[in-house]
BAFI-3210 file (N, C-alpha, C; in Angstrom, 3 decimals, decimal comma, padded with zeros to 6 digits):
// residues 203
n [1|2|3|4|5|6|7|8|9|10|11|12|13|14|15|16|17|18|19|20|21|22|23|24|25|26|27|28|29|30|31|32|33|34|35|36|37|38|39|40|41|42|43|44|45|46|47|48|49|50|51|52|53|54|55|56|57|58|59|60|61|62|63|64|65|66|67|68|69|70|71|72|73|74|75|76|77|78|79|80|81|82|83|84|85|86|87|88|89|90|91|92|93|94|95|96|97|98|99|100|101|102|103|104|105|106|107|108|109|110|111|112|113|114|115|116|117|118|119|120|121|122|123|124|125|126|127|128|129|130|131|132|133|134|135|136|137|138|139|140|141|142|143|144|145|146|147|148|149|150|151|152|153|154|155|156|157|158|159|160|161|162|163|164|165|166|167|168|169|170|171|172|173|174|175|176|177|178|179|180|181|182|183|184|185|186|187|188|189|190|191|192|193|194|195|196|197|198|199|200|201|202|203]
n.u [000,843|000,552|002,079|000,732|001,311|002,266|000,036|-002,806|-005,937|-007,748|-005,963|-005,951|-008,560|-008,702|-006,901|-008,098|-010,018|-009,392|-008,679|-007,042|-007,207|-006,025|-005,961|-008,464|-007,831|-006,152|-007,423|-009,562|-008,104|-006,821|-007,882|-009,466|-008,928|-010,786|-013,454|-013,560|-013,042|-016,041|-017,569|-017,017|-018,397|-020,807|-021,372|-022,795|-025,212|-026,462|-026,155|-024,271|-020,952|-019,339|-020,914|-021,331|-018,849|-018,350|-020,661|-019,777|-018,267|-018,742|-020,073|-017,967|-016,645|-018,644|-018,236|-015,595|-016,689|-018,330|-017,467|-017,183|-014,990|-015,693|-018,281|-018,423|-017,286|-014,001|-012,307|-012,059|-014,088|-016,210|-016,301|-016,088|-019,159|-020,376|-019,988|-021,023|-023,423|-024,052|-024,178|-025,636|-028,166|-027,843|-028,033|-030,830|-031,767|-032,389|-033,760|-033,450|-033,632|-034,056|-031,723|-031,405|-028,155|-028,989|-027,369|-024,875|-022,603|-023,498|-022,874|-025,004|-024,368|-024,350|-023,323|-022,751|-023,035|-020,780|-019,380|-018,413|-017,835|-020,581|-020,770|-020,345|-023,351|-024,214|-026,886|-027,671|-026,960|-025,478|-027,004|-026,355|-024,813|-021,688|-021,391|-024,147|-026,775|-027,927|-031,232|-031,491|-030,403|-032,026|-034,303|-033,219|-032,498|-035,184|-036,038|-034,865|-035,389|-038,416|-037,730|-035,969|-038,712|-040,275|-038,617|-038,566|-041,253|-041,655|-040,018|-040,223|-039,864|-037,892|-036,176|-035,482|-034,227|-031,830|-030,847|-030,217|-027,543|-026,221|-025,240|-023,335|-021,114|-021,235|-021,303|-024,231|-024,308|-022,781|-024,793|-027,044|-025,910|-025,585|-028,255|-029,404|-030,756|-031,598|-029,162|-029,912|-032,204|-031,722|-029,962|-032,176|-033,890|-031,931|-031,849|-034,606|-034,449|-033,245|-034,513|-036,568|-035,843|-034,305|-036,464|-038,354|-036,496|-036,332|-039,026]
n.v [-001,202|002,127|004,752|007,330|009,350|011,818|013,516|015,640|014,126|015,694|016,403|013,986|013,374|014,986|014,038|011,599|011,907|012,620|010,942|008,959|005,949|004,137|005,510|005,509|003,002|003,391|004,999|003,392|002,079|003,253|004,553|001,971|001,920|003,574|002,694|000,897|001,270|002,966|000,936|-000,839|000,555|001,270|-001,482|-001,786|-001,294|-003,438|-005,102|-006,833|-007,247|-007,500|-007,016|-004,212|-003,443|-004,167|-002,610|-000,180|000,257|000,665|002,449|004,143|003,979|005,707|007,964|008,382|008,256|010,725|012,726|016,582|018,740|021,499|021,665|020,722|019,845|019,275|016,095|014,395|014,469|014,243|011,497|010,300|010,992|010,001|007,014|006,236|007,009|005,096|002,874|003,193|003,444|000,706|-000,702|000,201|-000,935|-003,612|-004,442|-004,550|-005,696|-003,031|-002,077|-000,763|000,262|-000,217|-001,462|-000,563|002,618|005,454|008,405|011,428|013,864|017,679|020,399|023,833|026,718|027,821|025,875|024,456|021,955|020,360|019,169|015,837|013,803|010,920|009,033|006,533|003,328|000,968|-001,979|-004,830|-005,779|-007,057|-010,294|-010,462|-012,771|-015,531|-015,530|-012,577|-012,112|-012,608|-010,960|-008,247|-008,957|-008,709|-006,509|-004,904|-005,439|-004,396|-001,264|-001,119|-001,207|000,595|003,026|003,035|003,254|005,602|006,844|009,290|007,724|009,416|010,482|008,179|007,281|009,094|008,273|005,962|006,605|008,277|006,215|005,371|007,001|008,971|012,786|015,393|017,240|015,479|013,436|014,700|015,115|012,387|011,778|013,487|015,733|019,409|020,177|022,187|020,817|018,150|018,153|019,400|017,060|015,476|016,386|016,064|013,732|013,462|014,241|012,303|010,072|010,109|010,990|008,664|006,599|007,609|007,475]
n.w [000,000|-000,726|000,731|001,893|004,265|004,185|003,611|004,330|005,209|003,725|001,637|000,734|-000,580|-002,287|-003,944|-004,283|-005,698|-008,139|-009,013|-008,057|-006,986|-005,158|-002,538|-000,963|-000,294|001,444|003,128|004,557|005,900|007,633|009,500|010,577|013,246|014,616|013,763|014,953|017,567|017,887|017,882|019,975|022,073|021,043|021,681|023,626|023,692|023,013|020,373|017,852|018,202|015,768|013,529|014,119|013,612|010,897|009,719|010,791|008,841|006,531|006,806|007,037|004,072|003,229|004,020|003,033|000,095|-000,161|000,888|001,364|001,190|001,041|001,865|004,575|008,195|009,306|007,519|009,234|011,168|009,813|008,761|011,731|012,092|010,379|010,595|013,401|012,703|010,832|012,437|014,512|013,223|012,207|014,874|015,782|013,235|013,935|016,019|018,598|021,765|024,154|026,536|029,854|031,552|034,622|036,463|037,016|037,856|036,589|035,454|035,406|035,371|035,727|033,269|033,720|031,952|031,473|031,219|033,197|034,819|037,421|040,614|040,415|040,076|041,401|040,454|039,512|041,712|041,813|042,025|043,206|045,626|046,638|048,199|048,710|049,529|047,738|047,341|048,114|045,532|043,619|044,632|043,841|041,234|040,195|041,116|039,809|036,888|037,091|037,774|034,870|033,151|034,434|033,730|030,619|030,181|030,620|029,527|026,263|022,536|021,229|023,547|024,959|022,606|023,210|025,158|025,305|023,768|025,139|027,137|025,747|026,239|024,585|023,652|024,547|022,171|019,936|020,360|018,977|016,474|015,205|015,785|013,966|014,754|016,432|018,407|020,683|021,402|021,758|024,145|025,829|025,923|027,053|029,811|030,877|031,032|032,803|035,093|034,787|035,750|037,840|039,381|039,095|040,508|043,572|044,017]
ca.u [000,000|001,173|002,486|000,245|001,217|002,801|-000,898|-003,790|-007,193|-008,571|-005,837|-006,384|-009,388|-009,082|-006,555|-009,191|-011,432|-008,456|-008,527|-005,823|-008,126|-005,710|-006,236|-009,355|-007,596|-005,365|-007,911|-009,969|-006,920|-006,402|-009,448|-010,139|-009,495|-012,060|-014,228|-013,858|-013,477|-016,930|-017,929|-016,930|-019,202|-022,135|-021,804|-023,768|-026,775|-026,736|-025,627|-023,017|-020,015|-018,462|-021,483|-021,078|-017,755|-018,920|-021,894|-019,171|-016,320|-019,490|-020,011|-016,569|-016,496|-019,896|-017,615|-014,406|-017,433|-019,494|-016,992|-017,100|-014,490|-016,578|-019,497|-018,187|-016,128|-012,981|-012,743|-012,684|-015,195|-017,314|-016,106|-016,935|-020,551|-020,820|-020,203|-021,741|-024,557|-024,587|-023,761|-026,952|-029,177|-027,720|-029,104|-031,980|-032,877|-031,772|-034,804|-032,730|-034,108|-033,479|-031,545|-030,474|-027,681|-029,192|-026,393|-023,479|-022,588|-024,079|-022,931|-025,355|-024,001|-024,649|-022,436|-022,710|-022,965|-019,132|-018,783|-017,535|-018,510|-020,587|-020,347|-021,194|-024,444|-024,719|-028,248|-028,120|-026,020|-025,054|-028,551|-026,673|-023,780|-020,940|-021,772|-025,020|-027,076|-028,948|-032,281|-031,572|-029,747|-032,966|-034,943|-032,895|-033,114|-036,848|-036,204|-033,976|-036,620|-038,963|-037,187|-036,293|-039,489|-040,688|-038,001|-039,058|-042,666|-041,984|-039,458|-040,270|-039,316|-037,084|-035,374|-035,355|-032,579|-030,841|-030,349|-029,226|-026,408|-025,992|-024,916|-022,355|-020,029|-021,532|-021,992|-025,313|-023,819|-022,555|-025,744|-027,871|-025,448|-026,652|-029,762|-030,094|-031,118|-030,793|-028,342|-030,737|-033,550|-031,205|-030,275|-033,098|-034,146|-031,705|-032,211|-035,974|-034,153|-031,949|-035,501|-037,235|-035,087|-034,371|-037,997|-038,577|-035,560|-036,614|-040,475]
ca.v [000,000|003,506|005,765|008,748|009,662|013,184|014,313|015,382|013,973|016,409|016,696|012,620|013,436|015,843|013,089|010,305|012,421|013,352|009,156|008,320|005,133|003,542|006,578|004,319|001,809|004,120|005,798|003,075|001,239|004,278|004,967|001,544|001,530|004,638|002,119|-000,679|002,049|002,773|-000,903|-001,328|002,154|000,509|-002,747|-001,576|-001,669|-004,908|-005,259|-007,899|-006,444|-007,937|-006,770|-003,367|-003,254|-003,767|-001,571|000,903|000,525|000,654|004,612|005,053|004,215|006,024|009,152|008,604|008,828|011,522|014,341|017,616|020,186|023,097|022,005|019,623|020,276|018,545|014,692|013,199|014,648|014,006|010,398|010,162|011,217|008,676|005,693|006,701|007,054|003,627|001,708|003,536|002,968|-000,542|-000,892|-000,035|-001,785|-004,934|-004,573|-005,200|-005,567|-001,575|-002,655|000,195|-000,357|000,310|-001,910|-000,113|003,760|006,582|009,456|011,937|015,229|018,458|021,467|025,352|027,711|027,948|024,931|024,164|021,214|021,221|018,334|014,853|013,471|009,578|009,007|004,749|002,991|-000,402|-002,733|-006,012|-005,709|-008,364|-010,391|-010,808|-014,301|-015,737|-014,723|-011,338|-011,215|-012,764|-009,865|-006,963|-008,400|-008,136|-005,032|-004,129|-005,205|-003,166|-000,188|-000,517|-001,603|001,783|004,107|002,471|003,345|007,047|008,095|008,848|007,561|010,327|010,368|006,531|007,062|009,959|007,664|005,069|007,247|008,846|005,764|004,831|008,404|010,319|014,292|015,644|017,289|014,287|012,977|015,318|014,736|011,022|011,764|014,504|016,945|020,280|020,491|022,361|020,007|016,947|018,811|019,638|015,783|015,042|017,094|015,648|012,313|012,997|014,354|011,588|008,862|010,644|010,567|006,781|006,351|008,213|007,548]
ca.w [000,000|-001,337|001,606|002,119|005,584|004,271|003,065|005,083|004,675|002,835|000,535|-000,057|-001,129|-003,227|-004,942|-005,052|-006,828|-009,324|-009,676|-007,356|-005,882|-003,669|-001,723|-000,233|000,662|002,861|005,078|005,344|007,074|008,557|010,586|011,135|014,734|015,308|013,644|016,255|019,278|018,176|017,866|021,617|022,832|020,663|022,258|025,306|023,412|022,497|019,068|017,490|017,854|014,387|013,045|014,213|013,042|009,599|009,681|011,194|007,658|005,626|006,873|006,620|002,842|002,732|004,451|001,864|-000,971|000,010|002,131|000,427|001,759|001,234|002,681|005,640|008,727|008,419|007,067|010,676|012,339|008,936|009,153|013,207|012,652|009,144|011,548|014,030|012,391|009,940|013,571|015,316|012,162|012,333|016,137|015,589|012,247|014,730|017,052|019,899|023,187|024,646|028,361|030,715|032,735|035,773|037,752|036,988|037,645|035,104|035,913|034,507|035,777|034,284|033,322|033,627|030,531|031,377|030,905|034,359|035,213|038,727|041,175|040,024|041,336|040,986|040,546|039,883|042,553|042,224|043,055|043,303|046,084|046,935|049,513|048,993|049,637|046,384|047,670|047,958|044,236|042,859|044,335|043,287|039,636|039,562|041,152|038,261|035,760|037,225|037,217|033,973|032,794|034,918|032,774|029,318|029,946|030,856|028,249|024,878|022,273|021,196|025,143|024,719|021,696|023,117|026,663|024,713|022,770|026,216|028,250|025,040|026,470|023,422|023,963|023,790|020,544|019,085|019,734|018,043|014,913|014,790|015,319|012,612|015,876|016,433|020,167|022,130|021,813|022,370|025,746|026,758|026,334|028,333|031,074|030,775|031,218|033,969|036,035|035,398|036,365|039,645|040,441|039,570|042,050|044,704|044,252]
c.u [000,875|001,285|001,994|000,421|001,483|001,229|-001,686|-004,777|-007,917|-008,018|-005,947|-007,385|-009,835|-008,192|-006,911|-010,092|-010,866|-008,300|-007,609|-006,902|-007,092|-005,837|-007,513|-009,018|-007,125|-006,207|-008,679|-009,203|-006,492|-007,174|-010,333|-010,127|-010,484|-013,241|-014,551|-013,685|-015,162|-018,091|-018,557|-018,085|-019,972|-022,247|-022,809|-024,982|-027,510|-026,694|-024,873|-021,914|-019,001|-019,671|-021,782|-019,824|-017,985|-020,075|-020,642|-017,855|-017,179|-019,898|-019,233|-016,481|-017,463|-019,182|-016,309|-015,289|-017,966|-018,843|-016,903|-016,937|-015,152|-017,334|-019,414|-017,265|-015,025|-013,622|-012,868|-013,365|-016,007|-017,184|-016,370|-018,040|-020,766|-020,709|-020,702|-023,257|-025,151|-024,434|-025,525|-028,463|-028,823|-028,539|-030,110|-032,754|-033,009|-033,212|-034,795|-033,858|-033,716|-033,187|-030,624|-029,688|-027,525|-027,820|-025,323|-023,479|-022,806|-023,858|-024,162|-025,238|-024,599|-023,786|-022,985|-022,680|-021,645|-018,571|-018,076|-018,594|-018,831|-020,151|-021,216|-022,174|-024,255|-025,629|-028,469|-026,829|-025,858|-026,320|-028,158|-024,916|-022,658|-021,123|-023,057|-025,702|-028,085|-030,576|-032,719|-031,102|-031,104|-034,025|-034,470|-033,066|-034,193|-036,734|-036,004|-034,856|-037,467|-038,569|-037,133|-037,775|-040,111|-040,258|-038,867|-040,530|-042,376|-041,171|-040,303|-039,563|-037,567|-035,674|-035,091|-033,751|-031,686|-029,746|-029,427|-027,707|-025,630|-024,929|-023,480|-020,763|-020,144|-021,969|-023,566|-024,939|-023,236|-024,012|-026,884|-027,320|-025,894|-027,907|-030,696|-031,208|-030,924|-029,894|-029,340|-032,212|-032,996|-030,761|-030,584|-034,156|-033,675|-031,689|-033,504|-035,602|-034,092|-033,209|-036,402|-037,467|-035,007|-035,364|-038,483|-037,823|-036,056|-038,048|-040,686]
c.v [001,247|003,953|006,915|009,710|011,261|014,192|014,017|014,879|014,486|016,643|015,261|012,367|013,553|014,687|012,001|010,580|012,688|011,530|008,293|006,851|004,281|004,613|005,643|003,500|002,203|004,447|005,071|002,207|002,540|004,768|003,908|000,966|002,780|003,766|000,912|000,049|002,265|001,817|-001,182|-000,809|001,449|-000,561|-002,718|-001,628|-003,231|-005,749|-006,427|-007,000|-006,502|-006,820|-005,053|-002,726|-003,301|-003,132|-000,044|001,234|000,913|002,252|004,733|005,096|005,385|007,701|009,757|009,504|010,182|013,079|015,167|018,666|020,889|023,052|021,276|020,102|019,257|016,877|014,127|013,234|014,312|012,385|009,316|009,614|010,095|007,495|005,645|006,129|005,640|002,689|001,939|002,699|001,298|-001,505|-001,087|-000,622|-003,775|-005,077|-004,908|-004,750|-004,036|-002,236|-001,113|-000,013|000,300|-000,573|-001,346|001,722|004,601|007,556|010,441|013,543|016,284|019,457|022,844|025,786|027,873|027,148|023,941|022,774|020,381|019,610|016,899|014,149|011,942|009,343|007,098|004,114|001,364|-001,319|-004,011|-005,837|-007,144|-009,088|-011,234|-012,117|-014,529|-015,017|-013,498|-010,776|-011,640|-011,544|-008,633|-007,314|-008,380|-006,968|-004,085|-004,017|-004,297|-001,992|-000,270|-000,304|000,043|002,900|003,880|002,809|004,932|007,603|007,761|008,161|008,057|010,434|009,056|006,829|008,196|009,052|006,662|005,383|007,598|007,892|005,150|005,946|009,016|011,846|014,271|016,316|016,238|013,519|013,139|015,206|013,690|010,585|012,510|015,416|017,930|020,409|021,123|021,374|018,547|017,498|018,875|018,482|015,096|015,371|016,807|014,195|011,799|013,117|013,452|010,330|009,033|010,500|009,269|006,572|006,317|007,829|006,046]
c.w [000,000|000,723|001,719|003,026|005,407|003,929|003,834|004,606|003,816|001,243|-000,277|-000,650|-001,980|-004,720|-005,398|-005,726|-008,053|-009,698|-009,241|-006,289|-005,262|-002,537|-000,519|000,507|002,078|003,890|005,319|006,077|007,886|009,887|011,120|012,724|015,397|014,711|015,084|017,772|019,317|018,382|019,372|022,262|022,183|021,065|023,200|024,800|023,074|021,093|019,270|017,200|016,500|013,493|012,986|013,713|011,306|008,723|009,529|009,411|006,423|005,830|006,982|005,254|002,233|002,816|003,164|000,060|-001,137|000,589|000,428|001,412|001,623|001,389|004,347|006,554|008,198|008,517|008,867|011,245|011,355|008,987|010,701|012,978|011,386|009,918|012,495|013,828|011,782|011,303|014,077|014,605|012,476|013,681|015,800|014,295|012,886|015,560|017,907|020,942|023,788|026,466|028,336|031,802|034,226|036,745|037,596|037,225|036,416|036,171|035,343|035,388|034,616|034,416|033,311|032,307|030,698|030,988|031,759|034,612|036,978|039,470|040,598|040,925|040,972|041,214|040,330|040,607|041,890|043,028|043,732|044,447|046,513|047,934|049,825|049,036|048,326|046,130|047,844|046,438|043,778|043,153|043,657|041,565|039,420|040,734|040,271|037,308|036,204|036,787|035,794|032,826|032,895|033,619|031,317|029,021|029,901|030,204|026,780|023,875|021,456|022,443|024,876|024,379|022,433|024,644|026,349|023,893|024,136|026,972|027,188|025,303|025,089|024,468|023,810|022,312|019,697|019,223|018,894|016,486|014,630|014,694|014,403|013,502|016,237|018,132|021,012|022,617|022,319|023,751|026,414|026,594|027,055|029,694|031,555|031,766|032,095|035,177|036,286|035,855|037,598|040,115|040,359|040,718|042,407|044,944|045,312]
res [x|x|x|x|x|x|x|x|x|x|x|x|x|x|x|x|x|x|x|x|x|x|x|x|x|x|x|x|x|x|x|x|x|x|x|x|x|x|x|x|x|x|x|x|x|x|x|x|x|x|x|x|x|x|x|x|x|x|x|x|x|x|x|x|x|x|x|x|x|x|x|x|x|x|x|x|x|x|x|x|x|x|x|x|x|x|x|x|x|x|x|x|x|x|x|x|x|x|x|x|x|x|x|x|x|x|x|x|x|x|x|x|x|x|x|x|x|x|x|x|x|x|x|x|x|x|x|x|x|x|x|x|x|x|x|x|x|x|x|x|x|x|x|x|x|x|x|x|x|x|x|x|x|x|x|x|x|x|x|x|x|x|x|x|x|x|x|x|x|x|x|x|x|x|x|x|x|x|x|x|x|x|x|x|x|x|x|x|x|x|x|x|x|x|x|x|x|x|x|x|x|x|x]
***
């Protein structure tokens, strides 16, 4: 494989459109471990992770085809949100089961208009602790179902997908890119999210 390393993305571009096609080959060997980092982060939904991985090389070629410097930020962040996106779509044309992982820490903090970010709250603890005797793990998981059973009824479906993007360490701005959203309304779904998980808790 040709040696491109001295040229940026954009200008490989501009030389696969001039007919240079090993150019292809290069970035998609180039980018394919941001393909399989996002593989991993989509596993949590319940996907096949092979299968995500080739959902994920299939919006990278879709990214090599389709970028257009003068209308696109640069190639990687246009390449990000193209896998991203063919992984998500991939989810959900799957009809996976939607599981929240209520047993493990979620942070879901929130930040300041500064940007500062304030103190983290942990809002789901840990239901199933070490220690415990069989009889007590069998209740906490039909406690667990419940709960989530609870959440699943009271988000939309809109909140649904953004929770699910959410618990993969996507931004709310990265998730409004996959979801073809504008940022303040993905936001202010999750801020919907974060209120009404806290009150199942607590209720």
């Amino acid at each position: 494989m040709q040696d491109y390393r001295q040229f940026t993305d954009e200008e490989l571009i501009v030389r696969l459109r001039e007919g240079e096609v090993p150019v292809t080959d290069y970035i998609m060997e180039k980018y394919k471990n941001l393909v399989r980092n996002k593989a991993a982060s989509m596993y949590i939904l319940g996907a096949d992770r092979e299968d995500l991985i080739q959902e994920g090389m299939i919006g990278l070629f879709k990214a090599v085809r389709d970028y257009d410097s003068g209308r696109d930020a640069g190639f990687y962040t246009f390449a990000d949100l193209c896998v991203s996106r063919q992984m998500y779509a991939a989810v959900q044309a799957a009809g996976r089961k939607k599981h929240i992982p209520l047993n493990s820490y979620i942070s879901l903090s929130t930040e300041s208009k500064e940007g500062e970010e304030e103190e983290q709250q942990k809002w789901l603890a840990q239901l199933v602790d070490d220690g415990q005797n069989p009889e007590q793990l069998v209740i906490d998981r039909e406690n667990l179902e419940n709960l989530e059973k609870k959440i699943e009824d009271e988000l939309s479906s809109f909140e649904k997908e953004v929770l699910d993007l959410y618990i993969t360490g996507m931004t709310y701005v990265q998730i409004a890119h996959v979801l073809g959203k504008d940022e303040k309304s993905t936001d202010n779904a999750l801020q919907r999210i974060k209120s009404k998980i806290k009150k199942i808790i607590c209720s």
